[in-house]
C-alpha positions in Angstrom: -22.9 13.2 -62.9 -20.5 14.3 -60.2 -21.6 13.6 -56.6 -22.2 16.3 -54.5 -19.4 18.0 -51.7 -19.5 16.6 -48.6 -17.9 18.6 -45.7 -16.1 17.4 -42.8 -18.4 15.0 -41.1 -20.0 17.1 -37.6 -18.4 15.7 -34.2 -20.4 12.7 -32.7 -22.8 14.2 -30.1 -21.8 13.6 -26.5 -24.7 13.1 -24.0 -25.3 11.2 -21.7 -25.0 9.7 -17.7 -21.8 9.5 -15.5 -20.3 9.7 -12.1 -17.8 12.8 -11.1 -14.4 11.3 -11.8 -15.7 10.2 -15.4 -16.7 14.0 -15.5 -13.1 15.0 -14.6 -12.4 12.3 -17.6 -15.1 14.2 -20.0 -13.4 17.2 -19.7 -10.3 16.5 -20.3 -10.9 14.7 -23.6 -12.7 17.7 -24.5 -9.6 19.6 -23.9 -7.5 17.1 -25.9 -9.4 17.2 -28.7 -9.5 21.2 -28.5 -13.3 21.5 -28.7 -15.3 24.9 -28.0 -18.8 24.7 -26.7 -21.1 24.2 -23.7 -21.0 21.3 -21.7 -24.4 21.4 -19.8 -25.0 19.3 -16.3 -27.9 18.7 -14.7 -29.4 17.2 -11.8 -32.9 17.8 -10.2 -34.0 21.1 -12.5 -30.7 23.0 -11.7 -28.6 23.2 -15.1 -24.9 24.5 -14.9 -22.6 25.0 -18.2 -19.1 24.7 -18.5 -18.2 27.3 -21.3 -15.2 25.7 -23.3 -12.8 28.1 -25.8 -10.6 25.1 -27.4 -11.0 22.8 -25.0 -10.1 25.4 -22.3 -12.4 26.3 -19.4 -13.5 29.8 -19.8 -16.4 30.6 -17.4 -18.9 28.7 -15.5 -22.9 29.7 -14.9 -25.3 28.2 -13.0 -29.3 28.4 -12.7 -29.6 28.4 -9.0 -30.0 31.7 -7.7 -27.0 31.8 -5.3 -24.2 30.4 -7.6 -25.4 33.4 -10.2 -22.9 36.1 -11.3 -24.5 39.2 -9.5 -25.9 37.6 -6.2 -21.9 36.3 -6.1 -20.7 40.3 -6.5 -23.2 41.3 -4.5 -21.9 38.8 -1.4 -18.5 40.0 -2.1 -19.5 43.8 -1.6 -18.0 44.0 -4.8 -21.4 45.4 -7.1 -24.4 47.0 -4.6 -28.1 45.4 -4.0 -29.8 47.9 -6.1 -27.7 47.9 -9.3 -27.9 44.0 -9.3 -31.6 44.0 -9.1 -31.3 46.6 -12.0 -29.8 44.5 -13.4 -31.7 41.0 -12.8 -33.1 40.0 -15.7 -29.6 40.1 -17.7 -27.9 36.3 -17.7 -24.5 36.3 -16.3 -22.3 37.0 -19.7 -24.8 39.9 -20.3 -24.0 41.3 -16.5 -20.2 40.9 -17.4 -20.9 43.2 -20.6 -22.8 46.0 -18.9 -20.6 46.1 -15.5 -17.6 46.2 -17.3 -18.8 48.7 -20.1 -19.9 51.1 -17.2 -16.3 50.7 -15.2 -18.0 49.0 -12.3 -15.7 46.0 -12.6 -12.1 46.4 -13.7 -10.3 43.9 -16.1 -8.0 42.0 -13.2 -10.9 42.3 -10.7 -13.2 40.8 -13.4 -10.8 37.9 -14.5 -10.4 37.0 -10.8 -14.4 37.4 -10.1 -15.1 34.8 -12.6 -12.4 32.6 -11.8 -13.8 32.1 -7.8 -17.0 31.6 -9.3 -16.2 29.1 -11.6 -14.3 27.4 -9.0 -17.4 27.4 -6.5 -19.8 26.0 -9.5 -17.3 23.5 -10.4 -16.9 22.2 -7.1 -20.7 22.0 -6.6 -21.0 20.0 -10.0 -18.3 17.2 -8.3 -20.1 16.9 -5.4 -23.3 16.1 -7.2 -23.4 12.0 -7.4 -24.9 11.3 -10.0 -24.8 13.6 -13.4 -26.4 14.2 -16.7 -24.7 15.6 -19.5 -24.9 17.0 -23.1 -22.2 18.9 -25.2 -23.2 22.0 -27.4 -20.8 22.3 -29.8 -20.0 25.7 -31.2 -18.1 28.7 -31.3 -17.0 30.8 -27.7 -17.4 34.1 -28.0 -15.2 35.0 -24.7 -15.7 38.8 -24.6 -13.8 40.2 -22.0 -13.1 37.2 -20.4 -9.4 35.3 -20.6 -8.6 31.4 -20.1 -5.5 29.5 -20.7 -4.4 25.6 -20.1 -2.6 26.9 -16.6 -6.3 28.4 -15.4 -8.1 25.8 -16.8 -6.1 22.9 -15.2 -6.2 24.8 -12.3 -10.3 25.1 -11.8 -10.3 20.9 -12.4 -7.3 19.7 -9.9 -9.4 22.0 -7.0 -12.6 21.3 -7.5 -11.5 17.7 -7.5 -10.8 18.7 -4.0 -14.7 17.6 -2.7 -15.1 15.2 -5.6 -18.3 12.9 -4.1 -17.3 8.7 -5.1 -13.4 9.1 -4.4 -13.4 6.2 -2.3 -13.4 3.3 -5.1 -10.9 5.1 -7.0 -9.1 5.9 -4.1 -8.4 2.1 -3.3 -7.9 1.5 -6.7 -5.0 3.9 -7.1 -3.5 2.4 -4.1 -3.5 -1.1 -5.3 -1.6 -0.3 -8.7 1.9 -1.7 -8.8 2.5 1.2 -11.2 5.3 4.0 -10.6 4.3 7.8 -11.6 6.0 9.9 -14.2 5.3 13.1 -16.1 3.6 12.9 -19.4 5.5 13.5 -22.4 2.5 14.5 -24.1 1.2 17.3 -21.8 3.5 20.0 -20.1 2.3 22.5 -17.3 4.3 24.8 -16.0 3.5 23.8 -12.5 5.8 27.0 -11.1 2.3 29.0 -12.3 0.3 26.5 -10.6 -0.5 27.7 -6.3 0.6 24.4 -5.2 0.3 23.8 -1.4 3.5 22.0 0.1 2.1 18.7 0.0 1.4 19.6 -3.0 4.7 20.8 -4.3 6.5 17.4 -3.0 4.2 15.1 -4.2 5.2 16.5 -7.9 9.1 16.4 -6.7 8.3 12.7 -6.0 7.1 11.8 -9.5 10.1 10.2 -10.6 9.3 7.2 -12.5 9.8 5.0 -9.9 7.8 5.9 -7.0 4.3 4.3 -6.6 0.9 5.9 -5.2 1.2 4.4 -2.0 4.8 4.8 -1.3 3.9 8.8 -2.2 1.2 9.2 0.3 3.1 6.8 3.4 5.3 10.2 3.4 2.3 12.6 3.7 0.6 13.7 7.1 -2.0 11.6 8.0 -4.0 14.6 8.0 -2.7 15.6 4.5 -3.4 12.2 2.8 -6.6 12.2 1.3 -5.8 15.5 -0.2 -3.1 14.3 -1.6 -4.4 10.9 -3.3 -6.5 13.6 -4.7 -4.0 16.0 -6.1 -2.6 13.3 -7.3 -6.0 11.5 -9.0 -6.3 14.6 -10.8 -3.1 14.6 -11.8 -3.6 11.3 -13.4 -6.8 11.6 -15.4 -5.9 15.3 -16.8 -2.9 13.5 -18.0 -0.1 15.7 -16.9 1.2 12.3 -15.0 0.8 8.5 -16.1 1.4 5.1 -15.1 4.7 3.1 -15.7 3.4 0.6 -17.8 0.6 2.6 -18.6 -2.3 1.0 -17.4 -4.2 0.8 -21.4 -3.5 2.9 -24.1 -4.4 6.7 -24.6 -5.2 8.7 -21.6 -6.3 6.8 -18.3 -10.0 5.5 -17.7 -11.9 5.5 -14.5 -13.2 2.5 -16.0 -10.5 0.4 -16.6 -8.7 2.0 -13.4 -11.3 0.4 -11.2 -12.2 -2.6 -13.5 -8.4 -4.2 -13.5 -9.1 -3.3 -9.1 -12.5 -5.4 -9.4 -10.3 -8.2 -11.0 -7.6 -8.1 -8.3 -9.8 -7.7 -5.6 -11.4 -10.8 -6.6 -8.0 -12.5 -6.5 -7.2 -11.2 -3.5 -10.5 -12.0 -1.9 -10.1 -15.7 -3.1 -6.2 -16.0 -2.0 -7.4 -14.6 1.5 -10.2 -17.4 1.7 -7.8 -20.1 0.7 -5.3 -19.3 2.9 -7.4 -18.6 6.0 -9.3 -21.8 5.3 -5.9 -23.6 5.6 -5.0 -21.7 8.6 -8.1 -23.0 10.5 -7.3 -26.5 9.5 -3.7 -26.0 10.7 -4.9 -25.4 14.1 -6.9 -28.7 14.5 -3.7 -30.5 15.2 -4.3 -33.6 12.4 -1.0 -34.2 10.2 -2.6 -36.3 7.9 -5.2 -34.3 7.0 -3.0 -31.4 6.9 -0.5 -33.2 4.5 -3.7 -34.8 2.1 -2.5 -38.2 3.3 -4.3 -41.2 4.8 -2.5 -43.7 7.4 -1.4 -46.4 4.4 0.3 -43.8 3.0 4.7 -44.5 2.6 7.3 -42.2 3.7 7.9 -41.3 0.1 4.2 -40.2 -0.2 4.6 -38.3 2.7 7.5 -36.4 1.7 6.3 -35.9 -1.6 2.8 -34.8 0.0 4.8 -32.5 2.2 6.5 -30.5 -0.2 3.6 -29.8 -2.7 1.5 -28.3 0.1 5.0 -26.1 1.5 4.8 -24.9 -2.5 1.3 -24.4 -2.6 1.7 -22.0 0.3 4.8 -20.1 -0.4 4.2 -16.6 0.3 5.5 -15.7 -3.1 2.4 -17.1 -5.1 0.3 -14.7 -3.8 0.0 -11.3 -4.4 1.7 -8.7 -2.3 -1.1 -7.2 -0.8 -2.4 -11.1 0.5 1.3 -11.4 1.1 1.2 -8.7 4.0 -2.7 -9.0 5.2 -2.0 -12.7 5.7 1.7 -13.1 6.6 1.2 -14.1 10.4 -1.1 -16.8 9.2 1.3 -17.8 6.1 4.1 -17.9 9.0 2.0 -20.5 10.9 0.8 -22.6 7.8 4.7 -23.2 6.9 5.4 -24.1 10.8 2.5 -26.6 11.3 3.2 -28.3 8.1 7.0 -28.8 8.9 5.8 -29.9 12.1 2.8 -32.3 10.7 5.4 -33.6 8.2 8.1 -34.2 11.1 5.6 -36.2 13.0 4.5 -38.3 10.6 7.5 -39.7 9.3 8.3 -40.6 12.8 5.8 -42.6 13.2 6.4 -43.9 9.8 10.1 -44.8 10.8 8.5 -46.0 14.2 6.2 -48.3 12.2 9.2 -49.7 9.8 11.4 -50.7 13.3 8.6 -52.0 14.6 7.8 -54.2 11.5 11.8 -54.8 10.8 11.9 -56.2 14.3 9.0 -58.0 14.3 10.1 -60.1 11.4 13.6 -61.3 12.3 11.8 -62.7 15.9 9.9 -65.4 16.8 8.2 -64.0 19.4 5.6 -61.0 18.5 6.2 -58.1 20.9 4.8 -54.8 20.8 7.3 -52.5 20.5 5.0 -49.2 20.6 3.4 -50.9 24.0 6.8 -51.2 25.7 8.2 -47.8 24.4 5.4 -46.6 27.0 6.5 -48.6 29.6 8.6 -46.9 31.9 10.9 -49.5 33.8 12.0 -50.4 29.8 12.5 -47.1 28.5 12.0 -43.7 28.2 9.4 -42.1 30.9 7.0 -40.3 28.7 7.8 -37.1 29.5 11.6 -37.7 28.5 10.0 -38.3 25.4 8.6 -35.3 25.3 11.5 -33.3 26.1 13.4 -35.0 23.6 10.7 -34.3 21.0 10.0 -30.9 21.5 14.3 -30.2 21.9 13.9 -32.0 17.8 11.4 -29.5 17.3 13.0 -26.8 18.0 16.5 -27.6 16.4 14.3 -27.7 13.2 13.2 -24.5 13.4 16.3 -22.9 14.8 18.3 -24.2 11.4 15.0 -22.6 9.6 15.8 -19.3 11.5 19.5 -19.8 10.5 18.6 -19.6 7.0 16.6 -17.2 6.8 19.6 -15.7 8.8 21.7 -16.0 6.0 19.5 -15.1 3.1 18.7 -11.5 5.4 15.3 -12.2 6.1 15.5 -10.9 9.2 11.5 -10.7 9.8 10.9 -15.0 9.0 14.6 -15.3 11.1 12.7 -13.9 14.1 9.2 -15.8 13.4 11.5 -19.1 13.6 13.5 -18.2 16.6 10.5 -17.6 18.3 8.9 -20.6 17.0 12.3 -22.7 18.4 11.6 -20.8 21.8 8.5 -21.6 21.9 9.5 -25.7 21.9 12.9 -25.1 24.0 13.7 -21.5 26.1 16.9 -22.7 27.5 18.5 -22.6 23.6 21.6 -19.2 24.2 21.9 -19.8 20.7 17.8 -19.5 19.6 17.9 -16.1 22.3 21.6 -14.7 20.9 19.8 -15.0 16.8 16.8 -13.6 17.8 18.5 -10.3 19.5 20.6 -10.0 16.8 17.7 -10.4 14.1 15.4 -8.2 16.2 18.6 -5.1 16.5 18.2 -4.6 12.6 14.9 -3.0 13.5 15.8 0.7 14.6 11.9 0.7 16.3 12.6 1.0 20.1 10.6 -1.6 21.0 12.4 -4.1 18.7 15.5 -2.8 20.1 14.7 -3.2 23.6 13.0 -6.2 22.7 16.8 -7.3 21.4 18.8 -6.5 24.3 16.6 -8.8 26.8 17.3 -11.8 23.9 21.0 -10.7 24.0 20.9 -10.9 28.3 19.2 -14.3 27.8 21.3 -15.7 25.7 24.7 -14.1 28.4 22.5 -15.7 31.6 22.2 -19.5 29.5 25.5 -19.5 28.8 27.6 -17.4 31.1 31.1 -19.7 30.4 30.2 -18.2 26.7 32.6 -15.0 25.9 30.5 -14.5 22.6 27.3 -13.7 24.1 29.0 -10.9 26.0 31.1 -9.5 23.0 27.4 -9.2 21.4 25.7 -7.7 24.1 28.5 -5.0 24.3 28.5 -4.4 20.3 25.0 -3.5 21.3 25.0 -1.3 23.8 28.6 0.5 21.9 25.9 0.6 19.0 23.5 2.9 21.0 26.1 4.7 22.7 26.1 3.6 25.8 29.8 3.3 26.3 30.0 2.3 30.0 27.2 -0.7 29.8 29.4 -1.7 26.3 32.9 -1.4 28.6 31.3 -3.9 31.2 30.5 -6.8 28.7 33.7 -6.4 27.0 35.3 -6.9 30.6 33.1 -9.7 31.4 34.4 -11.4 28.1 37.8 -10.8 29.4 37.3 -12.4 32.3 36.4 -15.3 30.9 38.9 -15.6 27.9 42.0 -12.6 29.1 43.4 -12.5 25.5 40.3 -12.3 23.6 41.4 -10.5 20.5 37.7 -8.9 19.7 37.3 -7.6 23.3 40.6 -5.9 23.4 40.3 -4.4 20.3 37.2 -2.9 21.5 37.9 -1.9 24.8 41.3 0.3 23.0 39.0 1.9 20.9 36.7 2.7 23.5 39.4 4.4 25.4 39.9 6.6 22.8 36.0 8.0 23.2 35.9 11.0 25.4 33.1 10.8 27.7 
């Protein structure tokens, strides 16, 4: 005996609980999978359906009395008060029949009614927070009415527009290290789309190498939330995806925010780390900011030093630590260079001390004495001579950064040399120049009083004036930049640089 024919097995039923943007997520899977019906949402005893024809949006209706069809027309002037109450007890797609059928409405002016309508519904359904759903599956019959993907995309991207729980996804979009591109899925012919002109250049931007945040630093203020919007909607219609796509098939709010939840906890345990350090930086203990006790060797020192300058590198965190906590990453590196500088000299202190000790007869203490001011150093030569070390070591720090075009650490360690020795021309002359790359005028004015500095340290110093003049020639100021090339002169009459620059300044026409 045969078994039976089966047919196709039905679609699983879709019901169920969710949040706006997983509505916005709903739909669009609907869409995908080109399926006609009604999805119902409710909230408190009002009931609105989203017709579907193939996944396309084709009308909306709602139960509440002033989102209906004919209290709509009527508010528009469009139908008058007594031929909608004739016609109240008629749902909306029944209204749409007999307006239509007796010429009331024409065909554009009924395609356009409908489409504000569904647009005000719509909106109202994302501003609800919390949402109940169910899907009735089944053939559309769509009557007079007319949808298509452009229309239907359309009605989601703008109602987004005052979608209620942005702000979670909103942070999580921002956090992605992902660049944008254009599906190659799912075309729209975004020249049909009314694009605003934020809008329009946020879809020039889409290039494949342009991420979320870089997009919306070149908005308006004013323009920006918006714009994360646009863009949001963008995303979980599928028209635009992540480069590496964040999990396979079309993007999830879920996994959107879930992989945000897991960095934010990172980011929340780097911080903590970090300004945990920062605190214990500040209590001025080198061994207990090296993880050292007093027995410990020069060798353990050094090693000590170096594990905790790793630890703390700025590139072991993530980006987003990187910038929140780069003042306090700045000082960490700073304190443990100096913690590590003053304990080895005390530990080289120590060894002379011993080495001496042992080759005399006669114990003396060498640490005692060093104080002692008819035998040696006053203490606050000592000092000087200390703090001078100091700042050498952060001035060859500054240097390298120098080289390697940091100019940002270059000017953290030239003020961090400054701060142990002001009287450096060569700390002042680093930090103007390193300060100059930043077209900002403050930085640049901020540069110009280094530059002066470093001229008024070291006036017998034709270099400083060559820079300062380079400067102002820079901003234009072509009689400041002639006096500093003359003052250069004057102290070295053949300097090839200064010439050079004075001939073509002469050139210039004022």
């Amino acid at each position: 005996m045969s078994a039976p024919a089966t047919g196709p097995a039905p679609s699983p039923a879709l019901h169920g609980f969710c949040t706006p943007p997983s509505m916005a997520e709903l739909i669009r899977d609907l869409y995908l999978d080109e399926r006609s019906g009604a999805l119902v949402v409710s909230r408190g005893g009002a009931e609105k359906r989203i017709y579907l024809d193939r996944g396309m949006i084709l009308t909306v209706t709602s139960t509440l009395p002033d989102e209906k069809l004919l209290a709509f027309l009527v508010a528009r002037q469009l139908v008058r008060a007594d031929e909608a109450e004739a016609l109240k007890g008629l749902d909306d797609r029944q209204a749409i029949g007999v307006l239509t059928s007796r010429g009331v409405l024409s065909g554009d002016a009924l395609q356009q009614v409908n489409r504000d309508l569904a647009q005000q519904i719509l909106a109202a359904i994302f501003r609800w927070d919390d949402l109940e759903y169910r899907f009735d599956e089944g053939p559309i019959a769509a009557g007079p009415l007319q949808t298509n993907v452009v229309i239907s995309f359309e009605l989601i991207i703008r109602a987004l527009r005052s979608m209620t729980g942005f702000e979670q996804v909103k942070e999580a979009m921002l956090r992605q290290d992902r660049a944008l591109r254009f599906s190659d899925q799912i075309y729209l012919p975004f020249e049909q789309l009314k694009l605003t002109p934020v809008e329009g250049f946020l879809v020039s931007r889409l290039d494949g190498q342009t991420k979320i945040r870089d997009v919306l630093a070149q908005t308006p203020p004013d323009e920006e939330e918006s714009a994360a919007r646009f863009l949001f909607g963008l995303l979980i219609l599928g028209l635009v995806q992540f480069v590496p796509a964040i999990g396979s098939g079309p993007l999830s709010c879920r996994d959107l925010v879930k992989g945000d939840e897991e960095k934010q906890q990172r980011e929340s345990r780097e911080k903590e780390e970090i300004l945990d350090f920062y605190k214990l930086a500040h209590e001025n203990r080198p061994d207990a900011l090296l993880g050292v006790n007093e027995s410990a060797t020069s060798e353990q020192v050094k090693a000590a030093y170096l594990e905790r300058k790793e630890r703390y590198q700025a590139s072991r965190f993530l980006k987003k630590v990187q910038t929140d906590c780069r003042e306090e990453l700045q000082i960490i590196e700073a304190r443990l260079l100096e913690g590590f500088l003053a304990l080895r000299s005390r530990k080289l202190g120590a060894a002379r001390a011993a080495g001496n000790n042992s080759e005399r007869v006669v114990s003396l203490d060498l640490e005692q004495l060093s104080m002692r001011k008819e035998l040696s150093k006053t203490e606050r030569q000592s000092n000087e001579e200390e703090r001078s070390r100091m700042a050498d070591q952060f001035f060859s720090k500054a240097r390298d950064y120098w080289k390697m075009g940091d100019y940002f650490n270059c000017i953290r360690y030239c003020e961090f040399a400054g701060g142990y020795n002001d009287k450096l021309a060569a700390v002042w002359s680093l930090l103007g120049q390193a300060l100059s790359r930043n077209p900002d005028y403050r930085w640049q004015k901020r540069a110009e009083t280094a530059l002066q500095k470093a001229a008024e340290l070291e006036a017998f110093n034709p270099g400083h004036f060559i820079l300062l003049g380079d400067f102002y020639r820079t901003h234009g100021l072509n009689a400041k930049s002639k006096k500093e090339y003359e003052k250069a002169l004057a102290l070295v009459p053949n300097h090839a640089q200064a010439l050079q620059a004075l001939k073509e300044l002469s050139k210039i026409k004022d």
